[in-house]
N, C-alpha and C positions, 0 to 999 in steps of 0.2 A: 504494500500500500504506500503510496505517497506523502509524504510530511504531510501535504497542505491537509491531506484526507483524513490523515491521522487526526489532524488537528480540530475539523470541522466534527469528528468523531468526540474529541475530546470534550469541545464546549458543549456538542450538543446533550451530550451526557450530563454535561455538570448543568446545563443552564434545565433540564428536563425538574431538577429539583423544584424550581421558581413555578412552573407548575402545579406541582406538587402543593405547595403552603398554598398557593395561591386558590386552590378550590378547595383544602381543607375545609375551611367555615363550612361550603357548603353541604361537603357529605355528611357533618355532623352537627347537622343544624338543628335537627328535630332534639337531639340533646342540650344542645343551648339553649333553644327556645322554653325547654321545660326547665332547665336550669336556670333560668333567670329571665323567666316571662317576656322573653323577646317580641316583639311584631317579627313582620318579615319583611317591612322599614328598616327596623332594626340588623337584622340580616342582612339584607342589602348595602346598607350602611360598614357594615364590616368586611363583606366582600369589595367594596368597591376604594374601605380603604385603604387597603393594599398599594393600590396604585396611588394615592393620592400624593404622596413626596414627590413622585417622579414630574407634577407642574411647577413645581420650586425647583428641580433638581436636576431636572432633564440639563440643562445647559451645563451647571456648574460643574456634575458629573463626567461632562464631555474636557471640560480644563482642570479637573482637576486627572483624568487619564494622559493628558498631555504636562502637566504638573508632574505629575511622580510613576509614571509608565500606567498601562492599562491594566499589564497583570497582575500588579501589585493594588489598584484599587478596586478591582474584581473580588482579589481574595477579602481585604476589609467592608466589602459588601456583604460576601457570602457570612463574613463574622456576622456582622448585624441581622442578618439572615436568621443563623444562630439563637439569636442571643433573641429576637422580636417571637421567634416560634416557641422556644423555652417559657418566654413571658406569657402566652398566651394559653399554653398548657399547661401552667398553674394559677393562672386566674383566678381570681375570688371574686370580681365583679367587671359586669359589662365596659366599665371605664377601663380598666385595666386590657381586658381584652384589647379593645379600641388601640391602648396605648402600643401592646406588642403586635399587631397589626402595622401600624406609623412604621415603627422602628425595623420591622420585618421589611416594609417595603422600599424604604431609603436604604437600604443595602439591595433590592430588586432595583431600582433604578440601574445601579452598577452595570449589574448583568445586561439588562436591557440594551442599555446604550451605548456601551462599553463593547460587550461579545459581538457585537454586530460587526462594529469597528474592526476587530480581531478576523473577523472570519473573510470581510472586505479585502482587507489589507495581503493575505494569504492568496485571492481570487483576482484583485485588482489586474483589468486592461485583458483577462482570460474568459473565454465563451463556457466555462464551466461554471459560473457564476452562478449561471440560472440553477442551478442544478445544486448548488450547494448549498443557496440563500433559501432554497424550500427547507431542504432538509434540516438547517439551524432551525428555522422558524417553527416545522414540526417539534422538535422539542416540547415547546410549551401545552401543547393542545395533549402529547405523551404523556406529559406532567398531569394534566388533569382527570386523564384515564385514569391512570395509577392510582391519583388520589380517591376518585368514587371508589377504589375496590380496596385499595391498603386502609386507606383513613375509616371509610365507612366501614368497613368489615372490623376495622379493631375496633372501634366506638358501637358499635353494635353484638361485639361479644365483652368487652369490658370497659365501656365506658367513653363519653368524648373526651375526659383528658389522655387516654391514652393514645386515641386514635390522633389525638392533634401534636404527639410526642413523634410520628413519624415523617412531618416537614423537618425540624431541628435535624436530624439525623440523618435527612437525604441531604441537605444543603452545610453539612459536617464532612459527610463525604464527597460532596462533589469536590470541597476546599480541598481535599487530600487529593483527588485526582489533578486538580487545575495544578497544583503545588508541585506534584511527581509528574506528569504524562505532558504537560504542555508545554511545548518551546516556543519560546517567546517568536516574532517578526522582526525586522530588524527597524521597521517604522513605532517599534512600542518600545519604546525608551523613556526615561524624565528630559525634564527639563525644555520640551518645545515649547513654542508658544502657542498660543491660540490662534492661527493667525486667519485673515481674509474677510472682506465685509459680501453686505449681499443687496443686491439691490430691492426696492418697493415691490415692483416687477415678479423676481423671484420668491420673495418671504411669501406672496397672497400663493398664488402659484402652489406654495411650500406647503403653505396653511390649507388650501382645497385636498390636495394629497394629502395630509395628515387627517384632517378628519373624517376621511374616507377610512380612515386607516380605525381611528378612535371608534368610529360608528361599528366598524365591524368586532372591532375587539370588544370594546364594552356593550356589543348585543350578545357575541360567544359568551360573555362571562356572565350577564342574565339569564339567557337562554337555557345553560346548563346547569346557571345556578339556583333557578325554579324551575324546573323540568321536575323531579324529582317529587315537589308539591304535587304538581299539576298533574303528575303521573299516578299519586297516590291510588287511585284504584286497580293499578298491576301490583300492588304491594308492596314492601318494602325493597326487596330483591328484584320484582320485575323492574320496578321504577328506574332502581342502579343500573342494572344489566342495561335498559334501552339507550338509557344516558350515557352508558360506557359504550356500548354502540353505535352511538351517532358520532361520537369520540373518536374514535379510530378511523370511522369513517369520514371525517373530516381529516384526519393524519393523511388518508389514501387520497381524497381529494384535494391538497394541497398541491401534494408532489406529481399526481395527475395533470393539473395545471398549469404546474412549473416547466414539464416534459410538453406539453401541448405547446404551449408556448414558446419553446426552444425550436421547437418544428415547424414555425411557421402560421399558427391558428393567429388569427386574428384577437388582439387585446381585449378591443372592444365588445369581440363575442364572446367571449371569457366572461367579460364584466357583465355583460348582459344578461346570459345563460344563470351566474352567480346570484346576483342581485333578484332577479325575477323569480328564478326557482329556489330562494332561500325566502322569499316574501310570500310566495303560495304557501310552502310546507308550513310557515309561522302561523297564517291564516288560516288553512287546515286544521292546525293544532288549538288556535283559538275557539273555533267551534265545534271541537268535537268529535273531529272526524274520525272515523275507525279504521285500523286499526292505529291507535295513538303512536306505537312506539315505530310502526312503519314510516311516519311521516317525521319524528325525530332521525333516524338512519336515514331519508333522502336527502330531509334538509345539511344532515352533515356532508353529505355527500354532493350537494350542487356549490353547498357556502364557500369551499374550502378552491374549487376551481381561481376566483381571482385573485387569490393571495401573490402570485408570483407578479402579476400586474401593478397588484399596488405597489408594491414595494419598488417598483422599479422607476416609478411616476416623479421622483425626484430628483434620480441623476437625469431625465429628459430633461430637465432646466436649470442645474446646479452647475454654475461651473468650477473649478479645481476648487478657485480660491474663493469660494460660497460656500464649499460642501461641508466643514464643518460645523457651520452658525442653522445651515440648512436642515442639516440634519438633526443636531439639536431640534430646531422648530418641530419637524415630523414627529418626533418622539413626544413633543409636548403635548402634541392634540392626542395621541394615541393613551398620554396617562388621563388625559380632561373625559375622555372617553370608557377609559375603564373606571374611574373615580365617579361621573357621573350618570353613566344605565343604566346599573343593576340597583342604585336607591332608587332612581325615578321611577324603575319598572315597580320597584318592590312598594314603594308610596303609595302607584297606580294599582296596585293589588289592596290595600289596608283601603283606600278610599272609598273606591269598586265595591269590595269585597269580594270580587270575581278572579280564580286563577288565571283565566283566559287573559285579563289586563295585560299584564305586561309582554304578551307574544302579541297581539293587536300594535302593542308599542313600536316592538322589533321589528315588524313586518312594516310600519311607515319608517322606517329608521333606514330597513334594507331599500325601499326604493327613494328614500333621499340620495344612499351613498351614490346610486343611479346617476342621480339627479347632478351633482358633484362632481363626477367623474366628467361626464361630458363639460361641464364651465372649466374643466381643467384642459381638455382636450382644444378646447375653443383659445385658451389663454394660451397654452403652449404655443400653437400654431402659430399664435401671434406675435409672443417671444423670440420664437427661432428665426420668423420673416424677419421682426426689424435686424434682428444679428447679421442675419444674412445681407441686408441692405445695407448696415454700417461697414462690413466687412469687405464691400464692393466699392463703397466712395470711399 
């Protein structure tokens, strides 16, 4: 195998943890909620705040890997990592929870913003790219699988602090694998600067691509993390089983996408095929339809196709000396988007009173990201004209 493989091997392993904590709450929520008379506001609220450091941090994150090398502030992520998941498995109240959640997710910024960087850098100016940046980005969605069946399965034969004791311990050992298996690039050193500005132009551009990006991840992270509710009538086990289901099945339709992509399918029909058939299965599931867990398994299966698109919708307008500040932005809509769906979904459930709320929610959400995609397409075009015209006189 190849270094660089080796290495896309490495992080995706270790960043698969960040998964991991990252839907704990939800597999063992029905224990929270009895343990401390939660809504599912409240629920919401904990899953989303996870991500919530990464709108303060997404930036700072990016210089302070250029500050004191990437690898080295990865691993002081994965500590906080640590040390927020341990806080949250001994918990004595809701506020505390909350607290090791924060502190969990300010060491996920790292990963986030940081691993990406790493795996770029390895792939930079190579047509293998597509191919690798699915496979990083599957990580997380891995991460989630595992959690409904490791978290919830231990929380359900002895308890949710135990089941919430297996984030601490996936992101303990990832820090061992990143520390032993991963060799550095030779672009991840200290002491760079942060350098390159970005024009008005670019940052909206930045900002359409990102919250395309936000919309999809903070609807994945409602989606699955009231499915389980919403599924209560398959049972405790069916509920998990369908949800880890539609789970893997979005891993398979990631990397399906990214491969389609590579070959020549058109962007736009990716995005379209995505978005439309991930807002019917929501719609589906809003009212009813039977069999439920068949329509979580397609929706995993159509959502997962434009992942390789978004992600790529920034270098279309970044240039060298933008990509830093740029990319930062991207990642910021992406935490405004996990931080802010899964409360609003879960709010639109307490208000309602109706499980069906928050998939109604998702499914106007999927045909915004629609929506989005094309003013970004529009704006591109327009960008790259005038470049081309300045580049002529």
């Amino acid at each position: 195998m190849q270094a660089r493989w080796q290495v896309v091997l490495v992080l995706t392993v270790a960043r698969t943890s960040m998964g991991v904590q990252f839907q704990s709450i939800a597999a063992v929520a029905a224990g929270l909620r009895s343990e401390f008379a939660l809504s599912f506001g409240d629920i919401g609220a904990l899953i989303g705040l996870y991500f919530l450091p990464g709108i303060f941090l997404a930036l700072p994150a990016a210089a302070l890997g250029r500050k004191y090398g990437d690898r080295r502030v990865v691993l002081a992520g994965l500590t906080l990592c640590v040390a927020g998941g341990l806080l949250c498995a001994l918990a004595p109240s809701f506020g505390v929870l909350a607290a090791g959640r924060v502190i969990a997710g300010m060491g996920a910024v790292a990963l986030n913003v940081l691993m990406s960087k790493m795996v770029t850098d390895w792939f930079a100016g190579e047509r293998d790219i597509v191919l690798a940046m699915p496979v990083f980005v599957n990580s997380f969605p891995i991460g989630v699988g595992l959690a409904l069946l490791i978290c919830g399965g231990l929380a359900g034969e002895w308890g949710w602090r135990v089941g919430l004791m297996a984030p601490p311990l996936a992101c303990a050992l990832a820090m061992a694998l990143l520390a032993l298996a991963y060799r550095p690039h030779g672009n991840d050193r200290a002491g760079v600067a942060l350098a390159g500005g970005i024009t008005l132009a670019e940052a909206l551009l930045v900002c359409l691509a990102g919250a395309i990006w936000g919309i999809f991840n903070g609807g994945f992270g409602a989606m699955f993390g009231f499915a389980p509710s919403h599924l209560a009538g398959l049972g405790v086990a069916g509920a998990a089983l369908a949800v880890s289901a539609a789970t893997w099945a979005l891993v398979a339709s990631c990397q399906c996408g990214g491969i389609l992509a590579q070959r020549g399918v058109a962007p736009g029909r990716l995005m379209v095929v995505g978005s439309l058939g991930w807002c019917a299965c929501l719609a589906l599931l809003a009212q009813g339809a039977t069999p439920p867990a068949l329509w979580m398994v397609l929706g995993g299966l159509v959502m997962g196709l434009p992942v390789g698109v978004i992600m790529s919708l920034p270098a279309r307008v970044l240039r060298p000396e933008s990509r830093a500040l740029g990319m930062g932005l991207f990642y910021l809509w992406l935490y405004i988007g996990h931080a802010g769906v899964p409360p609003l979904a879960g709010a639109l459930q307490d208000v309602s009173g109706s499980p069906a709320a928050p998939f109604w929610f998702m499914a106007g959400l999927a045909l915004l990201m629609l929506g989005l995609y094309l003013a970004f397409r529009l704006g591109a075009a327009r960008l790259v004209s005038r470049r081309a015209a300045a580049m002529i006189v």
